[in-house]
N, C-alpha and C positions, 0 to 999 in steps of 0.2 A: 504494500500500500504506500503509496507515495503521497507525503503533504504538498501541498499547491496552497493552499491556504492557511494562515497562521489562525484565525480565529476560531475554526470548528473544532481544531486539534486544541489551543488553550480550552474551551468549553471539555473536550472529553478526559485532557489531563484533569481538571479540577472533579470528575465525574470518577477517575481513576482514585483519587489522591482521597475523596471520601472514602470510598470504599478499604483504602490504606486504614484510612484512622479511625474508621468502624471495627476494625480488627484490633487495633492498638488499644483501642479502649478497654478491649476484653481481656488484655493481658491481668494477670493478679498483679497490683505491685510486689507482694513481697516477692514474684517471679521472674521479675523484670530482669534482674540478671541471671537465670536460669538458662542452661545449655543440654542440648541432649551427650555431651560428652566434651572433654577436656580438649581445648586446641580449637573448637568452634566456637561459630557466634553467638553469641546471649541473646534473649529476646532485645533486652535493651540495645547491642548491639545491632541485630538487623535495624531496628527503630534508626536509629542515628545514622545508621548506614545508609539508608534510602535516603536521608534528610541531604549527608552531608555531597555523597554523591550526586544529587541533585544539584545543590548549589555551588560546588566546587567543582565538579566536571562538568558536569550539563550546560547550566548556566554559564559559567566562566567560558567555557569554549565557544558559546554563540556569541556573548558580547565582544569575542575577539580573542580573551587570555588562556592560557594555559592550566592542564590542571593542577589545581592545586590542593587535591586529598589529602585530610591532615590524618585520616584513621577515623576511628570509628566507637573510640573507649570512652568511659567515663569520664576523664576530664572535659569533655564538649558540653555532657547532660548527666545528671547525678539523680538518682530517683525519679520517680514513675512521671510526677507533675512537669522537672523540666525537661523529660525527654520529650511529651507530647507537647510541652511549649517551642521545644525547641525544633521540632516537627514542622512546628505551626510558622518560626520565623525563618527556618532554612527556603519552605515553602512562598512566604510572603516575596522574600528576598526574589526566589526565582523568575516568580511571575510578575513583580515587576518588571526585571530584565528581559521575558520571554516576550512580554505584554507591547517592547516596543519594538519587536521583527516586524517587519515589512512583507510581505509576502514574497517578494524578489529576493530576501535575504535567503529564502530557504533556498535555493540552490549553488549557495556562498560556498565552498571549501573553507570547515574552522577544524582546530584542531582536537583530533582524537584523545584516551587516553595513554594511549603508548607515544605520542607527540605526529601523527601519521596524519594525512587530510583526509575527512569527509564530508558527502554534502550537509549542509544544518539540518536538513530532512529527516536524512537516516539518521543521523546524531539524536534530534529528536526523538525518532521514531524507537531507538535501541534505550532510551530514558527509561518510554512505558515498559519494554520488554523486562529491564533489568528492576522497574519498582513490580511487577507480578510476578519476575521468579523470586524475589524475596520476601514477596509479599506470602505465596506459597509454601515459603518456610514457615513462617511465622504458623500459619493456618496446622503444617503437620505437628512442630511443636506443641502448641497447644492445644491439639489431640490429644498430645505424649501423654499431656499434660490433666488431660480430660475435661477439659475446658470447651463451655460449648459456646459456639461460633455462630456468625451472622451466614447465612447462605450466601455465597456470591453476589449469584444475581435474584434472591428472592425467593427459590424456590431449591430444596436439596432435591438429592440424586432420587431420591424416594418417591420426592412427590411429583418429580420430571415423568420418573416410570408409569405413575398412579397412572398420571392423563394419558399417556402413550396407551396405556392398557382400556382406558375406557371409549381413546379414540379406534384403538381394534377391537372395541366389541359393538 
């Protein structure tokens, strides 16, 4: 899928990025730094990590700059309140800077994260990919965890099959 236009895509990020912090919400605090094993990401961790990736590679590299990933640990956001604040102004930050692409900008070469050119498009487009494979972390975690979750899109796999089964009968 290729972006052409910058504002349908900010409308679906911000459509992506609820559905982000509707999951986030569900975490326990006292879980927030909870890993399914030693040497992996914490819940807290993925949180930060969507935040900070967002506004340091995403962002940074449309407005022109280079990335600049500081990590993803505790010292950025300490407890439950200012991970999801800090969620809240990784985010703000972004779509400001997003909010003033031109639609001629997305076919710009900015730069990747290994320092490589792509168009702001794909660049874009590899944001959403990388906030729902982590966002799908999050979700197996707090399965681990037994923690129950907001359906994706509204409906679990249960009650997708219901209707399939009532529309074959």
């Amino acid at each position: 899928m290729e972006i052409t236009t910058i504002q349908p895509f900010l409308d679906y990020f911000e459509r992506v990025r609820e559905r982000t912090m509707k999951l986030v919400k569900c975490i326990p605090p006292e879980k927030l730094e909870w890993s399914c094993r030693e040497g992996k990401f914490t819940l807290g961790d993925l949180a930060r990590h969507i935040a900070v990736v967002e506004r340091c590679l995403f962002a940074e590299s449309v407005k022109g700059g280079k990335n600049s990933y500081p990590g993803c640990g505790r010292d950025l956001a300490d407890g439950y309140d200012n991970v999801v604040r800090f969620m809240e102004r990784m985010h703000a930050e972004s779509m400001e800077i997003f909010s003033k692409v031109k639609d001629e900008d997305l076919k710009r070469k900015v730069l990747a994260a290994d320092g490589s050119t792509i168009s702001m498009w794909k660049m874009l487009r590899s944001m959403i990919e990388h906030e729902a494979h982590h966002r799908g972390e999050m979700y197996v975690y707090l399965g681990m965890l037994g923690v129950t979750v907001p359906p994706l899109y509204g409906m679990t796999s249960e009650q997708v099959r219901e209707v399939a089964v009532k529309n074959a009968g």
